[in-house]
C-alpha positions in Angstrom: 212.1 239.2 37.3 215.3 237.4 38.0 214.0 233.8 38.6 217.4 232.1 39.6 218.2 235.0 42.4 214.7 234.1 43.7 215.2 230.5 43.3 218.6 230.4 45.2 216.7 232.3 48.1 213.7 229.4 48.0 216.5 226.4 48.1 218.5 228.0 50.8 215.8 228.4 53.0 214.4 225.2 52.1 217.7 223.5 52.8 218.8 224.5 56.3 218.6 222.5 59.0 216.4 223.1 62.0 219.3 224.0 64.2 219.2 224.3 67.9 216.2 227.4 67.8 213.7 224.3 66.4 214.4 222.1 69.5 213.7 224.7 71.9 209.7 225.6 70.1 206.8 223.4 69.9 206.9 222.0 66.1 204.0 223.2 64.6 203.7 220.7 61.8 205.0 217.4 64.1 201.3 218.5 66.3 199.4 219.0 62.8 200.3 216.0 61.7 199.7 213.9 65.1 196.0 216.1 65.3 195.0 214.5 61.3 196.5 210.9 62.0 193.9 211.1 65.4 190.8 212.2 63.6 191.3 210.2 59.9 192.1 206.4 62.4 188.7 207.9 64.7 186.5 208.7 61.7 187.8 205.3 59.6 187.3 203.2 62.8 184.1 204.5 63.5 182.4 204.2 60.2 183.6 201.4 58.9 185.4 198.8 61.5 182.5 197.4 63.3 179.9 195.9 62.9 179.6 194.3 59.1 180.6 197.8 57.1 183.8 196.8 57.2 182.4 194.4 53.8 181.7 197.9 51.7 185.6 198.5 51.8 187.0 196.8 48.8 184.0 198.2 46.1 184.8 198.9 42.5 188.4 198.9 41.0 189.5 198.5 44.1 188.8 194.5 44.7 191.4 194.3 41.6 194.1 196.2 42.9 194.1 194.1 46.1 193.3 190.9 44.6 196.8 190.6 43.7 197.4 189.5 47.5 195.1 186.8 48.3 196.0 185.4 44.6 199.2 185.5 45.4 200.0 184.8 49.2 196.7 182.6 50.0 195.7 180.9 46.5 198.8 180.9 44.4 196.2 181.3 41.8 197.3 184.2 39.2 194.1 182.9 37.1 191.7 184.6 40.3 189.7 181.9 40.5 188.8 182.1 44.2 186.8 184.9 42.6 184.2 182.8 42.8 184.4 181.5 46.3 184.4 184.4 47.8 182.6 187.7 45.6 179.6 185.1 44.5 179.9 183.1 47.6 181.1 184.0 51.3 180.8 187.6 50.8 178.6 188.1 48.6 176.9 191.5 47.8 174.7 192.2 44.7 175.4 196.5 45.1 179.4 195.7 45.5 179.5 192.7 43.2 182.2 193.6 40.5 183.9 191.6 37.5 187.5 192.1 37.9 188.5 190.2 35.7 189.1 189.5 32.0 189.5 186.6 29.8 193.1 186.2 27.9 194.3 183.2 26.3 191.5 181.3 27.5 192.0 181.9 31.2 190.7 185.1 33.7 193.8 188.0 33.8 193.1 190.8 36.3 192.4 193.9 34.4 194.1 196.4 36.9 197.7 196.5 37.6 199.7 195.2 40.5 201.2 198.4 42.3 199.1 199.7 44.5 198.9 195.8 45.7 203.2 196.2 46.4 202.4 199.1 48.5 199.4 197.5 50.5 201.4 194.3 50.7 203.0 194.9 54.2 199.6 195.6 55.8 198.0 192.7 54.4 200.8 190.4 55.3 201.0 191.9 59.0 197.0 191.4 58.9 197.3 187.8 57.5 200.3 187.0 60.0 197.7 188.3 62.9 194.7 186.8 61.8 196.1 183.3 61.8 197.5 183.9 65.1 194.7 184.8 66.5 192.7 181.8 64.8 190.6 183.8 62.5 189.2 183.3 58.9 192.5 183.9 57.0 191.0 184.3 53.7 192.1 188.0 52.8 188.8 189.3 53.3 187.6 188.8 56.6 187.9 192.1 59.0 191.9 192.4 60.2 193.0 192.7 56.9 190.2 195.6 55.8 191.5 197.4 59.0 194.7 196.9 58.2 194.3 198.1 54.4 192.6 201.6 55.8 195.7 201.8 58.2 198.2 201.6 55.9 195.9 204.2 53.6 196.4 205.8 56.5 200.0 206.0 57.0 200.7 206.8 53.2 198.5 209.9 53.4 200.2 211.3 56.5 203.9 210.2 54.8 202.9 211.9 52.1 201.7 215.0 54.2 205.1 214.8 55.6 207.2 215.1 52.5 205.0 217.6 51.2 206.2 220.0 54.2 209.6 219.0 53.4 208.6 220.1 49.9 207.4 223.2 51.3 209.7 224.2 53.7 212.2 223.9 50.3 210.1 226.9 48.7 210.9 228.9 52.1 207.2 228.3 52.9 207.0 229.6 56.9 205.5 227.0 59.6 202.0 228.3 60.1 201.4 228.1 56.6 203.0 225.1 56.1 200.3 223.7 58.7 197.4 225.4 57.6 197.8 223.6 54.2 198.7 220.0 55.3 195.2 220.5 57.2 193.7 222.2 54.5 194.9 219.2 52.3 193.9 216.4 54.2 190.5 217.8 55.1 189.5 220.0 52.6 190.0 217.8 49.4 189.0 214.8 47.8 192.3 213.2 49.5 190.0 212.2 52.3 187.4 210.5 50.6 190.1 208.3 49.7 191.5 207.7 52.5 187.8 207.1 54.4 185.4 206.4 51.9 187.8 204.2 48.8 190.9 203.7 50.6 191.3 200.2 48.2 192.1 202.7 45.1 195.3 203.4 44.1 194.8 207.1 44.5 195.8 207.6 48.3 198.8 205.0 47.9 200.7 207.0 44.5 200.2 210.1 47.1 203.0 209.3 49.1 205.5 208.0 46.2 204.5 210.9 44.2 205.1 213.8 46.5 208.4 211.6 46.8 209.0 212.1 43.8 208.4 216.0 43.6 210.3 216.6 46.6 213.3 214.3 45.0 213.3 216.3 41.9 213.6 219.3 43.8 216.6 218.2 45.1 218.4 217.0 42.5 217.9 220.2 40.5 219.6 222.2 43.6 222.2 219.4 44.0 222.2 216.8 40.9 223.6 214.0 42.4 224.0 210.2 41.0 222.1 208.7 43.8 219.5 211.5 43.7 219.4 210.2 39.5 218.9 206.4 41.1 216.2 207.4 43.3 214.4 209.4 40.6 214.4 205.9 38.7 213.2 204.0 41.6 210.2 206.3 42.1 209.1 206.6 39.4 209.3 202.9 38.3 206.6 202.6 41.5 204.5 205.5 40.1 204.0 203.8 37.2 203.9 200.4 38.5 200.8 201.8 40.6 199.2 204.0 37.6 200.8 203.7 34.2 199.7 207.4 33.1 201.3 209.0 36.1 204.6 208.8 34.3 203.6 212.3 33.7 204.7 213.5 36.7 208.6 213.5 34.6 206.6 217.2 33.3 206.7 218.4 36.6 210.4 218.6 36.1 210.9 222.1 34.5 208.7 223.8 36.7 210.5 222.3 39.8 214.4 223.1 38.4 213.0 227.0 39.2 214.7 228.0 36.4 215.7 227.0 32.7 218.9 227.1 33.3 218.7 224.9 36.3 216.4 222.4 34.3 218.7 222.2 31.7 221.9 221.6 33.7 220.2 219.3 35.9 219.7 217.5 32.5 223.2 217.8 31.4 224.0 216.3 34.9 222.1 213.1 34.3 224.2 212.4 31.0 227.5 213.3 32.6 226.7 210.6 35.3 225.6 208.1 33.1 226.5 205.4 34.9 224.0 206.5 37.5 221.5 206.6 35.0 221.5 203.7 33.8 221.6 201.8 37.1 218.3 204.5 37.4 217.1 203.3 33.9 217.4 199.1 35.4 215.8 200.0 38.3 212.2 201.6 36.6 212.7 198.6 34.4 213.0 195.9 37.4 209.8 197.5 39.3 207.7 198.1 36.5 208.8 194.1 34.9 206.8 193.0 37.8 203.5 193.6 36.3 204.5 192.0 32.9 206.5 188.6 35.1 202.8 188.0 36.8 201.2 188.0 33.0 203.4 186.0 32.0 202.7 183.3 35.2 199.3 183.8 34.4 198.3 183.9 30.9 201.6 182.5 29.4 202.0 186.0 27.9 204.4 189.0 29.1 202.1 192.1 27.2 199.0 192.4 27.6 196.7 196.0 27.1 193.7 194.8 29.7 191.4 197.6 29.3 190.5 196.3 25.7 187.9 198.8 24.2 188.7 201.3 26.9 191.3 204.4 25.5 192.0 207.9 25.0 189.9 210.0 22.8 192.8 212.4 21.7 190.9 214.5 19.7 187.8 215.5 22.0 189.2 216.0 25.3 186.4 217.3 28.3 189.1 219.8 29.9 186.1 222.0 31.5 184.0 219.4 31.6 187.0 217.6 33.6 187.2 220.6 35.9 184.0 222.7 36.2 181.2 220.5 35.2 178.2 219.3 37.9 179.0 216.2 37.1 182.5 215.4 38.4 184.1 218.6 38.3 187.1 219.3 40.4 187.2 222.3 41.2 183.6 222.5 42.0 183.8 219.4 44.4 187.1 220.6 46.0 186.9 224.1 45.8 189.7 225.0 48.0 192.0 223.7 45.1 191.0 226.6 42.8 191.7 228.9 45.5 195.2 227.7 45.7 195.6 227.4 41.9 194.7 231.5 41.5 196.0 232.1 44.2 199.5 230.6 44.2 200.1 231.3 40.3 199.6 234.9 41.3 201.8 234.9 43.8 204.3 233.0 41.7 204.2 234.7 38.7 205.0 238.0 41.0 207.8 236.1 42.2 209.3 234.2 39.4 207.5 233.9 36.5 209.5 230.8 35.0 207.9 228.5 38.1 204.0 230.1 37.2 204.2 229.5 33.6 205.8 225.5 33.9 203.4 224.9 36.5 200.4 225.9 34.5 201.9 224.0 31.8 202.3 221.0 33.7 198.5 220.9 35.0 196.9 221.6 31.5 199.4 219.0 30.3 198.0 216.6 32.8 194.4 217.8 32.6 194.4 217.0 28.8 195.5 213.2 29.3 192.8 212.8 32.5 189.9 214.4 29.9 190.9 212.6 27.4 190.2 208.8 28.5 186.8 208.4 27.1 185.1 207.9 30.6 186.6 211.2 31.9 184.1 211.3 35.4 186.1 207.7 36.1 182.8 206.1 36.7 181.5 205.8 40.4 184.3 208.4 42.1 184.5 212.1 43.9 185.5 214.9 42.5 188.2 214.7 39.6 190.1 211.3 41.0 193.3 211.5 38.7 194.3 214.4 40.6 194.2 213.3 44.1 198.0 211.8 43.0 199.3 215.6 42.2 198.0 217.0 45.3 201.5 217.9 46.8 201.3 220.3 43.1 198.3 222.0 44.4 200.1 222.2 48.0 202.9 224.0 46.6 200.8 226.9 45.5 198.6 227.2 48.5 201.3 227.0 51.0 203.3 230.1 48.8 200.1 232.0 48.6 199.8 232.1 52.7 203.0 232.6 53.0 203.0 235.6 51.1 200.4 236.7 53.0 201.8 239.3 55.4 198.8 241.7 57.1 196.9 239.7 60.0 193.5 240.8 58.8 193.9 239.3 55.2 195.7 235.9 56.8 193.2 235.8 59.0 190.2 236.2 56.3 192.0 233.6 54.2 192.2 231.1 57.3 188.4 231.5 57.4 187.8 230.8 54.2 189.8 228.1 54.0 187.8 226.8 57.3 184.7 226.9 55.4 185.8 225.5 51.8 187.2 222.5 54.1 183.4 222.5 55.5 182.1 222.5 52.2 184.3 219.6 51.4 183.6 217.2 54.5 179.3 218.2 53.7 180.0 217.1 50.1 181.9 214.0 51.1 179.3 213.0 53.7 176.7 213.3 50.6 178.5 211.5 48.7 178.6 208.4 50.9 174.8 208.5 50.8 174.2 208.6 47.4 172.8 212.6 47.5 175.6 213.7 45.4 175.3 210.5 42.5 178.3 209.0 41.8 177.3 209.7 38.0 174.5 211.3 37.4 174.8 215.0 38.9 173.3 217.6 36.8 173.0 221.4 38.3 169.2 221.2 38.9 170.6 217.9 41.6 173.5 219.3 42.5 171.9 222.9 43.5 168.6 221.2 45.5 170.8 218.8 47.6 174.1 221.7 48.0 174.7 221.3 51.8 171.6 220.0 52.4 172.4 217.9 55.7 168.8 217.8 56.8 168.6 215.1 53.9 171.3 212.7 55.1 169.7 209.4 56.5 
C-alpha cells in the first residue's frame, strides 16, 4: 500500500484550519469536553470533598510525589521530617499510613521523584495562598489544597483530552468520532480512576505532557522545524522528570513519522539544525537536573538509585500476565482498550501498513519494560497503571477505527458497545473503591463471583 500518499492525505486534513464553516456549527468536541469537565468536578466533589474523605486522597506513592511541596514551600525541610508531625500525628491513619521515605547518608531521602510535584505545584501554591487568606490550617494537608490537587488532576486530564483531538483531527479522524473517543477515554478506562479515585499519582499528570508530546512529534515529522526540535526536548525532559521509564515514549517516533522515509528525514533534520538541538539537549538536561539539585540539598549527594532492591527482571517478563491476567490485567479491567487495539491496527494496517506494524512495535516495546519490573501488578492500583500515560496511543486507534466506520448500523452497534464497555468500566471502578475487586489479590474464582455484582457494594 503506498504509506506516504496516505500519510500526506492524514497530515493535510489534520492540518487545516477550521475556517469560517466551523464558526457557523455547534463544535462537537468544545460540548464533549465541557459535558466530562461537569461530571469528573460533580463526581470528585461529591465523593471525596466533604465531610472527612477528603483525608483518603494522598494514599500510597502518592504522599511522596506531593511531599515535595510542603517540604519545600512550608518546611524547607528536604530531609521530610515533618513526616512525623503530620502522617503519625495530626492526620494520622493506620490503613493510609505509608513510609515514604528512605535513609541515605544518614538522613531520610524521598524515594519518589519530584515531577509530578512541578506539575501540581500551581494548585498547591494557589491552595496555600487561599488557605492562609482565609485563616485556615496551612499545613499542606488540610482540605483546600486536597481540592485543589483533584482540580488540577482535573484540568490535566481534560488538557490532555484536548491535544489528543488535536492529535486526532491530524489523522483526518471526523468530529463524531473524535467525541465518541475523548468520552470513551475519559469514562471508559482506567484514566478515571486516576483522576477520582488516586489523583496524587503521577499517572493522570504525565497524561497531559505525554499526549504533548505525541501530538508534537507529529508535527515535526510533517514540518521539522528547530523550535518544534526545542519543544520535543522540553517535553520530554518533564516526561521523565515525572516517570523516568516514560523516556520510552522517543519509540513512539517511527510509528508517528507515517512513514520511513519521513522518520528518517525528520531525523536527518534534527542533525542539520543542530544548534536547535542542542539548545533541546540543555533543556531535558535543565528539567530533569532538578531531581538530582534537591539530592544534593538533601543528602549532600547528586545520584542517588532510591528504589534500592526494587528493579527489572529482564529475563522473565509477565507480558500476558501484564495484560490478560485476573489479577491486574489491562485489558480485562479496561476492556474497551482491546477493542481499539484490534480494532484500529486493522484498520491501520488496511490503510498503511508502516503506521500498524511501528505501533505494535511500540506497545510490546513498552509492555516488555512495564512486565518486566519485578512487581509488575504495581502493588495496590487499577488495571495495568503504566499505561494510563500512553492513553492518547490507544486513542489514536479507536478514533481511526470509527472513523472508518461508514454504514449507520455498524457505527451505531459499535457506539453501543462502547456504551457498555464504558459501563463495565465505571462498575469495576466503583468495586474497586470498595475493596470487591482486591487491589492484589484477584484470582478468577473472585474476580467471576463479584463481576458486576453491584448488589454487593456497601
Amino acid at each position: 500500500m503506498r504509506s506516504g500518499a496516505g500519510q500526506e492525505r492524514c497530515g493535510t486534513l489534520g492540518d487545516q484550519a477550521p475556517g469560517m464553516s466551523a464558526l457557523r456549527k455547534p463544535n462537537l468536541v468544545a460540548f464533549t469536553l465541557t459535558g466530562i469537565g461537569i461530571v469528573l468536578l460533580w463526581v470528585c466533589s461529591n465523593v471525596y470533598w466533604g465531610g472527612e474523605n477528603y483525608r483518603t486522597v494522598l494514599q500510597s506513592d502518592a504522599k511522596g510525589y506531593y511531599a515535595y511541596l510542603p517540604a519545600i514551600f512550608i518546611y524547607d525541610d528536604l530531609q521530610f521530617g515533618f513526616f512525623e508531625d503530620m502522617d503519625r500525628g495530626k492526620y494520622y491513619n493506620p490503613d493510609l499510613l505509608y513510609e515514604y521515605r528512605i535513609h541515605f547518608n544518614g538522613v531520610s531521602v524521598n524515594k519518589y521523584y519530584c515531577g509530578t510535584a512541578l506539575a501540581q505545584a500551581p494548585f498547591f501554591l494557589a491552595a496555600h495562598g487561599m488557605t492562609e487568606a482565609l485563616g485556615g490550617d496551612a499545613d499542606g494537608y488540610s482540605r483546600l489544597y486536597v481540592v485543589f490537587l483533584h482540580i488540577g488532576a482535573i484540568v490535566h486530564a481534560l488538557l490532555g483530552l484536548w491535544v489528543l483531538d488535536k492529535l486526532l483531527r491530524a489523522y483526518g479522524v471526523a468530529e463524531p468520532a473524535r467525541a465518541v473517543t475523548l468520552i470513551a477515554l475519559a469514562f471508559g478506562t482506567h484514566l478515571f480512576y486516576y483522576i477520582l479515585v488516586a489523583p496524587g499519582m503521577s499517572h493522570v499528570w504525565s497524561f497531559l505532557y505525554c499526549t504533548l508530546f505525541l501530538y508534537s512529534s507529529h508535527r515535526y515529522f510533517r514540518e521539522p522545524t528547530g523550535g518544534r526540535v526545542v519543544m520535543l526536548g522540553l517535553l520530554l525532559g518533564i516526561i521523565v522528570l515525572i516517570r523516568p521509564i516514560n523516556g520510552l515514549i522517543l519509540a513512539s517516533w517511527p510509528f508517528l513519522a507515517g512513514s520511513l522515509n519521513a522518520f528518517c528525514s525528520g531525523m536527518r533534520s534534527a542533525l542539520a539544525q543542530w544548534r536547535y538541538s542542542i539548545v533541546a539537549a540543555v533543556l531535558f538536561s535543565l528539567v530533569v537536573s532538578i531531581q538530582f539539585v534537591l539530592y544534593k540539598l538533601g543528602t549532600g549527594s547528586f545520584f542517588i538509585y532510591s528504589y534500592k532492591e526494587e528493579w527489572f527482571n529482564w529475563l522473565d517478563p509477565q507480558m500476558l500476565n501484564i495484560l490478560f491476567s485476573y489479577k491486574k490485567g489491562l485489558f480485562l479491567y479496561t476492556p474497551i482498550l482491546l477493542l481499539a487495539t484490534v480494532g484500529g491496527l486493522w484498520v491501520l494496517a488496511r490503510r498503511n501498513a508502516y503506521e500498524a506494524i511501528t505501533w505494535a512495535l511500540f506497545f510490546l516495546l513498552i509492555t516488555y519494560f512495564f512486565s518486566a519490573w519485578w512487581n509488575w501488578w504495581y502493588g495496590g492500583s487499577f488495571s495495568g497503571r503504566p499505561y494510563v500515560e500512553y492513553l492518547a496511543m490507544f486513542g489514536i486507534l479507536l478514533g481511526v477505527g470509527l472513523g472508518a466506520l461508514r454504514k449507520k448500523g455498524l457505527r451505531a452497534a459499535s457506539y453501543a458497545v462502547l456504551f457498555l464497555l464504558i459501563l463495565v468500566c465505571q462498575v469495576q471502578t466503583m468495586q474497586t473503591r470498595y475493596f470487591q475487586i482486591h487491589y492484589e489479590e484477584m484470582t478468577k474464582e473472585r474476580y467471576w463471583d463479584v463481576f458486576l455484582r453491584l448488589d454487593r457494594l456497601p
